[in-house]
N, C-alpha and C positions, 0 to 999 in steps of 0.2 A: 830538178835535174832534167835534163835533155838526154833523149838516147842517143850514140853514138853512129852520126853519119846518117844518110837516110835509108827505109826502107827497100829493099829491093822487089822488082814486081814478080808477083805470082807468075811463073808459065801455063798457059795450057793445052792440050791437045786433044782432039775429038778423037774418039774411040767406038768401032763398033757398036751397034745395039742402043746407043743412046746414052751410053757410059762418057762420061770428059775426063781424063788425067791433070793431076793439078802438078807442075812443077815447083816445089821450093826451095829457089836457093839459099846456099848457110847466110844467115843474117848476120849482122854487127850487133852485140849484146845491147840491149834497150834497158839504160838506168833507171830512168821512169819506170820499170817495172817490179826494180826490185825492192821496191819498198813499198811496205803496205801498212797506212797507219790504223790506230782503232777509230779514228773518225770514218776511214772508209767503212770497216764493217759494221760498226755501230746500230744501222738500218738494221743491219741481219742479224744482229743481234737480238735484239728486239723483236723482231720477228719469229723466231727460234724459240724465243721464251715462249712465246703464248702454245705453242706445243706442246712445251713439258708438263711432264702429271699433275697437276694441282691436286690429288689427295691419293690414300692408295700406298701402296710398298716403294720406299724411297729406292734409290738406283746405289746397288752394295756392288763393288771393285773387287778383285782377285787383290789378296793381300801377296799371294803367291802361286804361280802355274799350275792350272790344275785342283787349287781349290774349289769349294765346292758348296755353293749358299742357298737357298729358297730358289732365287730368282731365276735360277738354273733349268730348274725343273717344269718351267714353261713362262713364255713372255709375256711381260706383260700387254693392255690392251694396245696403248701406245705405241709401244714398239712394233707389234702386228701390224696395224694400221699404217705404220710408216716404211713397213717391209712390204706391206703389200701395193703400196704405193713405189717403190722402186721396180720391182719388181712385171709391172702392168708397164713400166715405161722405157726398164732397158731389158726385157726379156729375163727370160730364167738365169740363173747365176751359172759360170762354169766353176767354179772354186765351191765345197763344202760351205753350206751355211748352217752357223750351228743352232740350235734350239731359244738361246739368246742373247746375242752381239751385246747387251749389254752389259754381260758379266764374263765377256770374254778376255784374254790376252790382249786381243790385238785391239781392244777398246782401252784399256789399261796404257797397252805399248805407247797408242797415240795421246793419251793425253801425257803422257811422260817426255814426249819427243820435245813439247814447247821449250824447255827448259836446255836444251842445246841449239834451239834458232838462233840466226841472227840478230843483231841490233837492230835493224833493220823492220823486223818483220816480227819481233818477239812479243813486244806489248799486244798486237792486232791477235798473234798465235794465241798466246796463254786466253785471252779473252774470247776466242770462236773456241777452244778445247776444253772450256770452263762449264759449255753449253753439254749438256749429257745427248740433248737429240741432234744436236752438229755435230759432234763425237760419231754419233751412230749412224748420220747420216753419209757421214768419211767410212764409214766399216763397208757400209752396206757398198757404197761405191770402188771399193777395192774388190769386195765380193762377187757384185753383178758387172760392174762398167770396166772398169781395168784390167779384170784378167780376162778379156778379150784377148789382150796384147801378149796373152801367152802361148798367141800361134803365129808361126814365122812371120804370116802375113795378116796380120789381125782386120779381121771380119765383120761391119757391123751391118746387120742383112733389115735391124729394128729402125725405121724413120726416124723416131726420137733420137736411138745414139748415133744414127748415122748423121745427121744434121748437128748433134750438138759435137760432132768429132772435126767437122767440117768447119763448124762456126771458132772450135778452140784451135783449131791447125792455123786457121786465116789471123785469130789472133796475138800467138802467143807462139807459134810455129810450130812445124809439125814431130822436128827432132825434140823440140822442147814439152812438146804434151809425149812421147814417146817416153823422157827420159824422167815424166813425173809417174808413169806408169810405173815404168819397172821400178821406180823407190818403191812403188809402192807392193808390189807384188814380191822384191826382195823381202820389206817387214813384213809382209806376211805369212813366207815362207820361214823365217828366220825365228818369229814369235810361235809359229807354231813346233818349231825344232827346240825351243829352246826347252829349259829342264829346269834353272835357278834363276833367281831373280838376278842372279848378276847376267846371266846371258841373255835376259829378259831388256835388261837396264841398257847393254851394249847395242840391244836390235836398236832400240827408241834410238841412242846419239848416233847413230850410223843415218837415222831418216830423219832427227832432227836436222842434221847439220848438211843434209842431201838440200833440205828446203830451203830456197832461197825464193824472193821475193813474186815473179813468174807463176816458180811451180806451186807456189801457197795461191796464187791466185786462183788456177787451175782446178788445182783441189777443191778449193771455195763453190770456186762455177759447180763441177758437176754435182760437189756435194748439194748444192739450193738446189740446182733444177730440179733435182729429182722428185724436191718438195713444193715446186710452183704449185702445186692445187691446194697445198694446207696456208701455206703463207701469200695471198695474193695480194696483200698490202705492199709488199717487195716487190714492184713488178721488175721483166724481165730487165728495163734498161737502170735500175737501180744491182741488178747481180755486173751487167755488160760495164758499169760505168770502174769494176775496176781492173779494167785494161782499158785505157785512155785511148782516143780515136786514133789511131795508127795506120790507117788504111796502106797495105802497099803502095807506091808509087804507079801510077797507069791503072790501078789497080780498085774500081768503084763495084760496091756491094750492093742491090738493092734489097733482097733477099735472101735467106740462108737456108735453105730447105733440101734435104737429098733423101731419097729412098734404100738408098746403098752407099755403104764407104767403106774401100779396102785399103790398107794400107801396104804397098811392096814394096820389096827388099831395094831398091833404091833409090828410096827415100822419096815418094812421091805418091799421094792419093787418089783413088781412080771411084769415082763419085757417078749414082745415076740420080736422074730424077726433078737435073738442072739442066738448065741450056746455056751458052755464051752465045754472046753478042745478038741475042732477040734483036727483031726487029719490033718489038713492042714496046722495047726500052733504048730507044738508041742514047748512045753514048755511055753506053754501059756496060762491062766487060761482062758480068754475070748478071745475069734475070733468072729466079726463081718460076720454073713450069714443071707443074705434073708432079707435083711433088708427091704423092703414093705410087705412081706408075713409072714404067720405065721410060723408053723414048717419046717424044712429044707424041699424042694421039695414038699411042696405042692404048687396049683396053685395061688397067690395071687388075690385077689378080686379087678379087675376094675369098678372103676368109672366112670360111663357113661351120668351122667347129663348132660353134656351139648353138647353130640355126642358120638359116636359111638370109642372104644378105639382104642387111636393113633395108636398104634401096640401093642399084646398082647405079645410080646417078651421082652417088657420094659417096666412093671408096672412104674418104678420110673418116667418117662417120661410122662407119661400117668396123674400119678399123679398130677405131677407142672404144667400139662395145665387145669387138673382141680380144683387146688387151685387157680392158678392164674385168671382163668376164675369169682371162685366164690368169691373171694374178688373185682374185679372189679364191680359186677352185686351190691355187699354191697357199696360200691363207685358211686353209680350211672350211672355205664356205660352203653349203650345202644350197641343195635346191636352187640351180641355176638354170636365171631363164633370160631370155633371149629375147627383147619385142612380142612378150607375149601380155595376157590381157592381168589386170591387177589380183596380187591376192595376199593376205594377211599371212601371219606364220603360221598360220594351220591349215593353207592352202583353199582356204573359204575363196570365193569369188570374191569380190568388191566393183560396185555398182555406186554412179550418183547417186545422192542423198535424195535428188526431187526425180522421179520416176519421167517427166518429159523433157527433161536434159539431155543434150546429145553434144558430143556420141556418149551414149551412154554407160562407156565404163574406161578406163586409159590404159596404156602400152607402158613401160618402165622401158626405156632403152637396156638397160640392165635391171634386175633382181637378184639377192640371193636371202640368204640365211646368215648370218653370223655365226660363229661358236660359240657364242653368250644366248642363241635363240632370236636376236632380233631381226627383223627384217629389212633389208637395205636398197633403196631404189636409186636410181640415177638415171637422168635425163640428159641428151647433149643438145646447144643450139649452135645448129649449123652456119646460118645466115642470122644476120643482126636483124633482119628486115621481119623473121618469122618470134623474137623475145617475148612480145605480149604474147602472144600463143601458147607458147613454150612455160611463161612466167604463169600462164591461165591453168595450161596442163599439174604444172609443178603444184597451185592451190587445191585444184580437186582430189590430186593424190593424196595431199596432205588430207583434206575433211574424210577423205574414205579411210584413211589409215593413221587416225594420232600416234600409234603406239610404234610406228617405223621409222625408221632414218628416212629421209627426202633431202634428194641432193639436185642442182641445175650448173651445168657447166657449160663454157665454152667452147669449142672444140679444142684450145688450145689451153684447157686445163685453167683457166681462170671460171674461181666460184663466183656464181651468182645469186646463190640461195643456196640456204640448208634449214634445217627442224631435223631437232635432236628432243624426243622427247623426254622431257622431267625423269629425270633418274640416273641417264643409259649414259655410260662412257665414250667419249667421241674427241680426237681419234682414240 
């Protein structure tokens, strides 16, 4: 199917301070979109799997609101791991999170919803809701990402969500990720009001039958990104490929990056972090610059909670060791350190194994502690050109410390290495 009529183009307009406003006008509904079959998500499906717990306390459902099982009484490891991974990339939740999403209501509500979808979109639905950590990953997204949109002018001040609010506005429009929001923020307000399983049953076919083929896309997107670092078999243009190239008319993207995105009251997004009409990209409506900073060549502002910045020449890097840092410390991690020098779980030093080795002992971009005791290090590479180094660092941490996690990332959240030592649960 063909969408109807063609797109219309994005406006924009410069605004103080290095801020653009994006115009969108109302579009013609795009049929192409509203169907989603299980070949498209199939990829993510698969993907999804290799997350779920392979041994351990299987995932037990609320038979009824309010009941009350094992798995209640603290999450398991997986789930942690994958809350703390949302949470490192869309900022603290503003909505209650409870102890754990996975035996909640509004995990229940959703996979109940499939069963009032569309023809359309139903066979793709039942089969992403079938997944217990796509399930959770939809919770966690309602929890941390959408109820943003529960302020007049919803605010997203975090690079990640502000880029990926920007990237779903461009593609799916900006009234139309608004109005996947509040479904979603409706069930969650409605599931946790509810008292019987019929008023439980009622919330689910009010946000089944809300989702039509779009806003299941949407939901999809945010629900994967939040997981690109566990699933990088998925890359990003395998989540992008299901919203089919629609580019507004006039209307070419090189990049999608923004440090800020607010959304105001009529109906238009006021974005920093981007330039229009670079002359570094002619013929191009937007070129991606500066993407942690505000207007072009000003200094962008480091974060120093929890030490001293990595180097002031790489906000972006600076950055993901202080988000990463601060979703851990919401995870309950202990002993967090900052670019400091190596050290086991009992805060021993650690040294090369050959005394004229140098430099003689490594930095972890991050450390911390687990709440199971292990130790977890994480590396970022910044530049492609510095990987052997990076990949050399990432070896020697591993020989001085078998018994830790060791992770190497990109900055854009693609793994490059991990060692999970013999035993230890991961995620």
């Amino acid at each position: 199917m063909q969408s109807i009529g063609p797109r219309l183009p994005v406006g924009f307009r410069e605004l103080p301070e290095g801020h653009w406003q994006l115009l969108f006008p109302p579009q013609p509904p795009n049929l192409t979109l509203e169907v989603l079959s299980l070949a498209e998500v199939r990829p993510l499906l698969t993907a999804f799997s290799t997350l779920e717990p392979r041994s351990g306390p299987r995932l037990r459902l609320l038979e009824v609101p309010g009941a009350e099982h094992d798995s209640q009484r603290s999450a398991i490891d997986w789930e942690a791991r994958v809350r703390e991974e949302f949470l490192s990339r869309f900022g603290p939740p503003l909505l209650p999170l409870p102890e754990s999403l996975a035996s909640s209501r509004l995990f229940l509500a959703l996979q109940l919803s499939t069963r009032y979808m569309a023809d359309g979109i139903r066979e793709a639905a039942i089969a992403l809701f079938t997944s217990p950590v796509f399930v959770l990953s939809v919770c966690l997204s309602i929890v941390v990402y959408f109820s943003a949109w529960l302020m007049p002018e919803p605010l997203f001040s975090k690079a990640f969500a502000a880029t990926l609010t920007l990237r779903l506005a461009l593609a799916a429009g900006l009234v139309e990720l608004g109005q996947v929001a509040m479904a979603c923020l409706r069930l969650h307000q409605e599931v946790e009001a509810s008292s019987t399983p019929q008023e439980l049953e009622a919330a689910s076919a009010r946000f089944g039958k809300s989702m039509g083929g779009t806003y299941l896309r949407v939901l999809v997107t945010v629900a994967t990104f939040g997981l690109t670092r566990f699933i990088p078999q998925v890359p990003e243009g395998g989540i992008w490929r299901l919203f089919p190239p629609a580019t507004p008319q006039g209307f070419v993207l090189l990049e999608q990056s923004a440090s800020s995105a607010q959304v105001v009251a009529n109906g238009s997004l006021i974005v920093s972090g981007v330039a229009v009409g670079s002359a570094s990209c002619p013929g191009l409506v937007w070129c991606a610059t500066n993407a942690f900073g505000g207007s072009p060549g000003s200094a962008p502002r480091l974060s120093t909670r929890y030490g001293p910045p990595h180097t002031r020449k790489n906000p972006r890097h600076n950055a993901a060791i202080e988000d990463e840092l601060a979703a851990r410390e919401a995870a309950g991690h202990t002993d967090l350190r900052k670019n400091k020098p190596q050290v086991d779980e009992r805060g021993t030093r650690l040294f090369e194994q050959s005394p004229t080795a140098r430099p003689a002992f490594r930095r972890p971009d991050v450390s911390s502690i687990r709440p199971d005791g292990i130790r977890h290090n994480i590396n970022y590479v910044s530049n492609s050109r510095d990987l052997k180094r990076e990949l050399e660092a990432f070896e020697a941490m591993k020989r001085a410390d078998l018994d830790a996690i060791h992770e190497l990332y990109l900055l854009d959240g693609t793994l490059v290495r991990r060692h999970v030592p013999v035993g230890v649960q991961f995620p």
